[in-house]
C-alpha positions, 0 to 999 in steps of 0.5 A: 514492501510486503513478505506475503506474495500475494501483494504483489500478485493482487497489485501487479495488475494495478500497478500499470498507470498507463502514460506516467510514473507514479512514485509512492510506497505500498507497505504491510503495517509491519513493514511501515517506515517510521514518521518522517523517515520516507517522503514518497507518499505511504499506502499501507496494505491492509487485511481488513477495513479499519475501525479508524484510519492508519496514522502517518499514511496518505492511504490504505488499500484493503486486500478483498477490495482489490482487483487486478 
């Protein structure tokens, strides 16, 4: 979930997992479901490192670090 179309050009060549599904949430902040209205695991995709980690996610990606 994402309203830049860069995400999903940056992650279209990630999101292939060879051999299996996986099911999980790629979010912008602003987009981020609130705490305990999604089950699916939550990355949220970030514009730069954080000084601490997001709160209510399993993860994030920052966008300079990926490659597709």
């Amino acid at each position: 979930m994402a309203h830049e179309p860069f995400w999903q050009a940056l992650l279209n060549g990630c999101a292939a997992a060879p051999g299996g599904n996986v099911i999980l949430l790629l979010t912008t902040p602003d987009l981020l479901p609130k705490t305990g209205t999604c089950l699916l695991p939550t990355v949220v995709l970030l514009e730069e490192e954080p000084l601490v980690g997001p709160s209510g996610v399993s993860d994030w990606l920052v966008r300079d670090t990926l490659t597709g």
